[in-house]
Backbone as CSV, one residue per row, in Angstrom:
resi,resn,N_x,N_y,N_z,CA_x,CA_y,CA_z,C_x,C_y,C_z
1,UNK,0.859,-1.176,0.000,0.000,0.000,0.000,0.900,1.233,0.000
2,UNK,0.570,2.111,-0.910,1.122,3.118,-0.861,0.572,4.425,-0.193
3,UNK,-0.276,4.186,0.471,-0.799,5.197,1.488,-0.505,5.517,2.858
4,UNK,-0.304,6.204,3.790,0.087,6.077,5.044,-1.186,6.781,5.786
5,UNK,-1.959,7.317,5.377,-3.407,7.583,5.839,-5.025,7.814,5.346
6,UNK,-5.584,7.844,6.083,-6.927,7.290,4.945,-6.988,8.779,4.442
7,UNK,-6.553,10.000,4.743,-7.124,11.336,4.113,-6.086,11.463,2.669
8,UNK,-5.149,10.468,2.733,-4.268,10.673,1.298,-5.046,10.087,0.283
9,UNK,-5.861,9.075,0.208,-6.650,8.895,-0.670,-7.497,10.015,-1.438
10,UNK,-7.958,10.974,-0.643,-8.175,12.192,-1.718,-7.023,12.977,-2.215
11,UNK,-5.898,13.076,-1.340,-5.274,13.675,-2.089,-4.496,13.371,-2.993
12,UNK,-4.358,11.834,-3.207,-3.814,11.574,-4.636,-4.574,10.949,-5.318
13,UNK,-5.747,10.415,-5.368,-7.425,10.154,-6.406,-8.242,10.668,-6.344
14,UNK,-8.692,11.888,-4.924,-9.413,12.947,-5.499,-10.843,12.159,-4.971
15,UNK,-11.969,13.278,-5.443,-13.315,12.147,-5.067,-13.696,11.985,-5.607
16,UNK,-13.368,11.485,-6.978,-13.702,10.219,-8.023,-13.780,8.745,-7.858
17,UNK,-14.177,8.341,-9.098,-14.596,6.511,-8.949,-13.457,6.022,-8.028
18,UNK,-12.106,6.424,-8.584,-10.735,5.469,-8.561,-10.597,5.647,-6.928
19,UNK,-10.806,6.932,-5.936,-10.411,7.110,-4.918,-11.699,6.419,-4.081
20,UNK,-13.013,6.713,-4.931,-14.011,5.438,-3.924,-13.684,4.487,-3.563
21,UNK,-13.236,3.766,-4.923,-12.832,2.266,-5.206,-11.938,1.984,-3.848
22,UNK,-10.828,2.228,-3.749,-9.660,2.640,-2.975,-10.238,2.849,-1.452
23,UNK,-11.004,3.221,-1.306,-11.744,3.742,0.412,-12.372,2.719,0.822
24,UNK,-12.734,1.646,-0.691,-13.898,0.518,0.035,-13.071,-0.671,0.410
25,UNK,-11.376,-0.626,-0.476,-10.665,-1.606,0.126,-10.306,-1.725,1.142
26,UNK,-10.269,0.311,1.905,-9.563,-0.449,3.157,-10.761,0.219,4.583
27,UNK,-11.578,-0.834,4.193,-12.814,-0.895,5.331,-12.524,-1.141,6.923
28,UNK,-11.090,-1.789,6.742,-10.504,-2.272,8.332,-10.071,-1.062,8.553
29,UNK,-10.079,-0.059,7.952,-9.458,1.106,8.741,-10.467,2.414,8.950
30,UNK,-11.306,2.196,7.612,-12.697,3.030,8.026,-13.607,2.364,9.769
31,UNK,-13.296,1.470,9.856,-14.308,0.565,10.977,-13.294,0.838,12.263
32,UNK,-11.844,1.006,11.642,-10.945,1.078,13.029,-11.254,2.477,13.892
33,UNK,-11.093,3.609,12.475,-11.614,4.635,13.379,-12.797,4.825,13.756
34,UNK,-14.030,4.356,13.296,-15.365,4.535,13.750,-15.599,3.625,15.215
35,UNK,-14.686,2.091,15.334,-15.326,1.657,16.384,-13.898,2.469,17.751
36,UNK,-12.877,2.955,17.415,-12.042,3.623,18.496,-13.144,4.457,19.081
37,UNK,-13.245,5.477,18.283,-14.076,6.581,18.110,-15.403,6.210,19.276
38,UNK,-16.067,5.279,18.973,-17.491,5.112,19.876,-17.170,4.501,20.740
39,UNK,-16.312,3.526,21.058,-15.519,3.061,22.075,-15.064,4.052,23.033
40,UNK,-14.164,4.656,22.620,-13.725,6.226,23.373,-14.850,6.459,24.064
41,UNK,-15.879,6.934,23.546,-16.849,7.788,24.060,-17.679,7.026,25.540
42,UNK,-17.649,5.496,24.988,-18.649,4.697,26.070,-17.591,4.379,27.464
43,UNK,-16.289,4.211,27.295,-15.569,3.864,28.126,-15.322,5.712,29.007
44,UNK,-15.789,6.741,28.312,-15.388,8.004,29.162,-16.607,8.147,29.975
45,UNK,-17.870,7.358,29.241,-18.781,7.530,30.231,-18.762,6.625,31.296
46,UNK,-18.657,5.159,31.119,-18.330,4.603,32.503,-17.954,4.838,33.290
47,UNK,-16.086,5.466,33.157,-15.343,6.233,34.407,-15.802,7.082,34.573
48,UNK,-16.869,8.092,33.964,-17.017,9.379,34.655,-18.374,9.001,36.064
49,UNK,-18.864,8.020,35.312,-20.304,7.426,36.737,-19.709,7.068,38.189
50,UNK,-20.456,8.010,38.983,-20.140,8.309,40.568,-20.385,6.997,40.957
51,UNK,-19.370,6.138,40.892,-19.554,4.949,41.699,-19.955,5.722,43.253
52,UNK,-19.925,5.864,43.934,-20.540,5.894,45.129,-21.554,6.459,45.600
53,UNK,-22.026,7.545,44.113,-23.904,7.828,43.980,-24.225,6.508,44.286
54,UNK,-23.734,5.273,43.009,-24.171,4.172,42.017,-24.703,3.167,44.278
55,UNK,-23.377,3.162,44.926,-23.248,2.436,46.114,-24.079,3.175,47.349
56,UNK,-24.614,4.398,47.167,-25.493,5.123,48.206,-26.928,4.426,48.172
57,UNK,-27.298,4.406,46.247,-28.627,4.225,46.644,-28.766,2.899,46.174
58,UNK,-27.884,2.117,46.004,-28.073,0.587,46.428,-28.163,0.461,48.582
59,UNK,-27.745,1.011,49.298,-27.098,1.121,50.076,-28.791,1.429,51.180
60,UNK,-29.493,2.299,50.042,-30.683,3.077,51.238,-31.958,2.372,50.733
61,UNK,-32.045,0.995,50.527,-33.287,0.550,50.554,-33.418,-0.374,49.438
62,UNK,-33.031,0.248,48.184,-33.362,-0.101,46.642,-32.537,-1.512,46.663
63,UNK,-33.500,-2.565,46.824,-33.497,-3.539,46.555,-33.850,-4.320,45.221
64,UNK,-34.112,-3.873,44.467,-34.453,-3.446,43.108,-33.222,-3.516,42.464
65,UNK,-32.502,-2.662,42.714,-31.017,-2.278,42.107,-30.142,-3.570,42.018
66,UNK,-29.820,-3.860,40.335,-28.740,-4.884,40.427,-27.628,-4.300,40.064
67,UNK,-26.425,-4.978,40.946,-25.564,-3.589,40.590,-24.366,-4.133,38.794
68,UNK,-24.502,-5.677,39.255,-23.971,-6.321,37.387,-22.626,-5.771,37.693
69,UNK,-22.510,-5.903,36.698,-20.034,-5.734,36.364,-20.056,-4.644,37.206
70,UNK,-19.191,-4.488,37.277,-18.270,-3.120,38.020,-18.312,-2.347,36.578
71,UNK,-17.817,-1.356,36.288,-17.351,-0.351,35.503,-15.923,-0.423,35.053
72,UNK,-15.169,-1.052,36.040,-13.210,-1.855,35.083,-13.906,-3.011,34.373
73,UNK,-14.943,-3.823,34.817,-14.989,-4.901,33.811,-15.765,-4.549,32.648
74,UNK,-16.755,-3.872,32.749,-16.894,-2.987,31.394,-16.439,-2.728,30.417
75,UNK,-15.402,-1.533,31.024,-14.357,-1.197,30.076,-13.606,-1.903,29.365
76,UNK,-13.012,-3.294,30.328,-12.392,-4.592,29.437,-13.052,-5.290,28.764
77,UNK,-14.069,-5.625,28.951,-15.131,-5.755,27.863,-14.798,-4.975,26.762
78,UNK,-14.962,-4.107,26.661,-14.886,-3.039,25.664,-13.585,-3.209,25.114
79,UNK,-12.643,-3.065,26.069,-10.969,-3.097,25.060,-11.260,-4.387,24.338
80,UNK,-11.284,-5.848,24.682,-11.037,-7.022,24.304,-11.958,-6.603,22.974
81,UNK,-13.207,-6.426,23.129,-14.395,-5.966,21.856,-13.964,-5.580,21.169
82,UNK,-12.821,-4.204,21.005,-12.279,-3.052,20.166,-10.866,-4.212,19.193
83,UNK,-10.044,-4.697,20.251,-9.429,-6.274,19.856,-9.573,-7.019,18.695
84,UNK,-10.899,-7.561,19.279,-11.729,-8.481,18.608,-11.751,-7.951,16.755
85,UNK,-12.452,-6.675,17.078,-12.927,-6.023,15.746,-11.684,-5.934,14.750
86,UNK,-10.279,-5.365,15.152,-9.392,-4.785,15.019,-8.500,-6.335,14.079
87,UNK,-8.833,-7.541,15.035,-7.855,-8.651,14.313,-9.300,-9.271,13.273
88,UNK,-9.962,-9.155,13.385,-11.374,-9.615,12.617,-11.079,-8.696,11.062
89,UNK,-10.820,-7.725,10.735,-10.536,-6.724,10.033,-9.633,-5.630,10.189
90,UNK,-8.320,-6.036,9.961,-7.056,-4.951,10.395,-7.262,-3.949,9.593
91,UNK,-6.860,-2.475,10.357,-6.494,-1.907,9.400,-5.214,-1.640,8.613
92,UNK,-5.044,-1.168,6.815,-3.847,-2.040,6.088,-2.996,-0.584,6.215
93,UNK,-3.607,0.733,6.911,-2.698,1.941,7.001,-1.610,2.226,8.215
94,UNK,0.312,2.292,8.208,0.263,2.742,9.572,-0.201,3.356,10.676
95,UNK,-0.815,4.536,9.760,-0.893,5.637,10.344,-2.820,5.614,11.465
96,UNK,-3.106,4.677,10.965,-3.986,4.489,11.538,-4.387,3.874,12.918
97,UNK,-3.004,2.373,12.512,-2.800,2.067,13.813,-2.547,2.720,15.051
98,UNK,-1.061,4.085,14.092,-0.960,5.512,14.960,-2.004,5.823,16.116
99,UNK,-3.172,6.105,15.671,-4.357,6.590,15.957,-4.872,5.918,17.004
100,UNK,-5.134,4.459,16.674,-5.498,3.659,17.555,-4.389,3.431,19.050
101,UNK,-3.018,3.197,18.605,-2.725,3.746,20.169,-2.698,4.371,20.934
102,UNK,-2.548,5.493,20.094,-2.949,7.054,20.607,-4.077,6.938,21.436
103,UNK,-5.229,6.564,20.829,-6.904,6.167,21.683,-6.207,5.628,22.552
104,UNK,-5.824,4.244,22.712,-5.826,4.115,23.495,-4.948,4.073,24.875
105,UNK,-3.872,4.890,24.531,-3.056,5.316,26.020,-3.807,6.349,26.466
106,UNK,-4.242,6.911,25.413,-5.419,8.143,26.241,-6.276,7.554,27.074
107,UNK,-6.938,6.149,26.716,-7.966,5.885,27.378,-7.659,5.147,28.989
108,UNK,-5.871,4.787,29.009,-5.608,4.063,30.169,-5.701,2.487,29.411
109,UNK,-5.875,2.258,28.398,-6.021,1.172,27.849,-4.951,0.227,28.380
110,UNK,-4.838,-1.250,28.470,-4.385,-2.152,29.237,-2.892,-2.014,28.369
111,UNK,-1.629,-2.281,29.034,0.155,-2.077,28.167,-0.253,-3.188,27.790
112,UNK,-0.664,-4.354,27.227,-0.934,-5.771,26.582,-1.728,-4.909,25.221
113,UNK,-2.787,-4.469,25.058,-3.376,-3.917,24.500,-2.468,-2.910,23.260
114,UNK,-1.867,-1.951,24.174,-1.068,-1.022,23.082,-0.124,-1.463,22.650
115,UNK,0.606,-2.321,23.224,1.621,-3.051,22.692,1.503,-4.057,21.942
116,UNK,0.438,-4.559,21.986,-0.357,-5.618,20.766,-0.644,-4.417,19.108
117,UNK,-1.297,-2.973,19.727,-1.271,-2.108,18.285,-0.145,-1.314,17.616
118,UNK,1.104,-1.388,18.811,1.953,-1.115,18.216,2.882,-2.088,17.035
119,UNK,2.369,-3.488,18.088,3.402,-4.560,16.883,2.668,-4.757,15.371
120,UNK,0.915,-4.517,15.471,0.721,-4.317,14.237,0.813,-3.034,13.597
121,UNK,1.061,-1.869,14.161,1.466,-0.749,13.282,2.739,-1.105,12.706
122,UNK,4.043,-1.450,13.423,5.346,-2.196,12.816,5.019,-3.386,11.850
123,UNK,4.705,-4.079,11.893,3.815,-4.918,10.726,3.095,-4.785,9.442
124,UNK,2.497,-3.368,9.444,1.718,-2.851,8.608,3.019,-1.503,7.883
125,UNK,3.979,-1.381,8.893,5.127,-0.384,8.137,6.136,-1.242,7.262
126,UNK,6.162,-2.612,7.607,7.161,-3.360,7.428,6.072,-3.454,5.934
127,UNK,5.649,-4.073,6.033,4.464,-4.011,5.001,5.022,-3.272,3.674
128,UNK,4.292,-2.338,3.959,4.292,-0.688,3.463,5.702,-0.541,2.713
129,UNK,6.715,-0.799,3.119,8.499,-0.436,2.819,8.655,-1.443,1.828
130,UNK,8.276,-2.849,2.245,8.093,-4.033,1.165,7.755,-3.399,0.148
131,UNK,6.695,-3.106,-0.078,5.475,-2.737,-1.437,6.785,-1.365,-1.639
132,UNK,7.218,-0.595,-1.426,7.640,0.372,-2.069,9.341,0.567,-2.376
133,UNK,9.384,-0.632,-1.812,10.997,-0.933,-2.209,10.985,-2.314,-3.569
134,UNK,9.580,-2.290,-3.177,9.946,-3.569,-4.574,9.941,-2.963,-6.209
135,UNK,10.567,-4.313,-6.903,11.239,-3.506,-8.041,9.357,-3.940,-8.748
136,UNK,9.394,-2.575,-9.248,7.905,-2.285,-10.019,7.993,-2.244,-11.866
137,UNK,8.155,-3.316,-12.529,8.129,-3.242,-13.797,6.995,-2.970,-14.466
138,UNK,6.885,-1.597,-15.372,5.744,-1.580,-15.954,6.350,-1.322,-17.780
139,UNK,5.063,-2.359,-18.166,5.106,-3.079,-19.007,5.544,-2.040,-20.298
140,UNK,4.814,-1.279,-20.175,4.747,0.405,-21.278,5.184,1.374,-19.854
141,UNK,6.406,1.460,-20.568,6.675,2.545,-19.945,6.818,4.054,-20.101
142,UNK,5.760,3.914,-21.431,5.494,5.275,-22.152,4.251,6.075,-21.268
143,UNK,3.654,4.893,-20.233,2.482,5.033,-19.611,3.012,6.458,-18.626
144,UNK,3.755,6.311,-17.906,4.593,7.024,-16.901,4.862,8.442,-17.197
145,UNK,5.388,8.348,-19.127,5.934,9.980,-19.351,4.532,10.649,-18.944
146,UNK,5.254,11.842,-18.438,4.946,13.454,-18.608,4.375,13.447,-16.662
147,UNK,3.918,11.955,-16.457,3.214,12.193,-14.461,4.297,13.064,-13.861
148,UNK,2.778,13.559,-13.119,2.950,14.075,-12.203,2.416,13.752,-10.836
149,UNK,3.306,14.243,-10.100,2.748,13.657,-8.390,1.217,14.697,-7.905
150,UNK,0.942,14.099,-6.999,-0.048,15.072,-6.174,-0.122,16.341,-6.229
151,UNK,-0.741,17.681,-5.726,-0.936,18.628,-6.248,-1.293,19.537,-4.775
């Protein structure tokens, strides 16, 4: 892949067919940032809930109240989920993975966790250097005169 982030796709195909085409291949990375993204959001609301509102009014009567996971098992729920999605459909950009650790040291995310997205960001660079160090024979190479790069 010759991309290092999903916003270079417009800037070197533009928002034509060829750069659609191109956006639908790499769906593991459209889904990486959408499920970080809502992930983020549900795990900031857990930690922000007053566990000890949550333990007062279990505490004054409400027998009713089940109190279910804690709010850390939640959240691991959630990392392992984000995991799950992530090896189910990688995304094929470094720079994305970038992103995703980023999320998640922000989030306190588990060192097993980021260090699992860092070895696939190194994976996906190693990748990346492959594809652009390899020798690229094209067939007509009259195809090539006059290009130009990005703009």
């Amino acid at each position: 892949m010759f991309l290092d982030h999903l916003g270079d796709v417009r800037l070197w195909l533009g928002k034509g067919p060829h750069g659609t085409r191109l956006l639908k291949s790499l769906t593991g990375d459209l889904k990486a940032y959408e499920t970080v993204a809502n992930i983020s959001e549900i795990i900031k609301v857990l930690t922000s809930i007053d566990v000890d509102l949550v333990e007062d009014v279990a505490e004054n009567g409400d027998d009713e109240l089940d109190e279910g996971p804690s709010s850390e098992e939640m959240v691991a729920t959630f990392f392992d989920a984000l995991r799950l999605v992530l090896e189910r459909e990688p995304p094929r950009l470094f720079k994305t993975w970038d992103y995703v650790a980023t999320r998640l040291r922000a989030l306190n995310a588990p060192d097993a966790l980021i260090e699992w997205a860092g070895a696939q960001r190194l994976h996906t660079l190693d990748a990346r250097h492959k594809t652009r160090n390899a020798d690229i024979v094209a067939e007509d190479p009259s195809v090539l005169v006059g290009w130009t790069g990005p703009r």
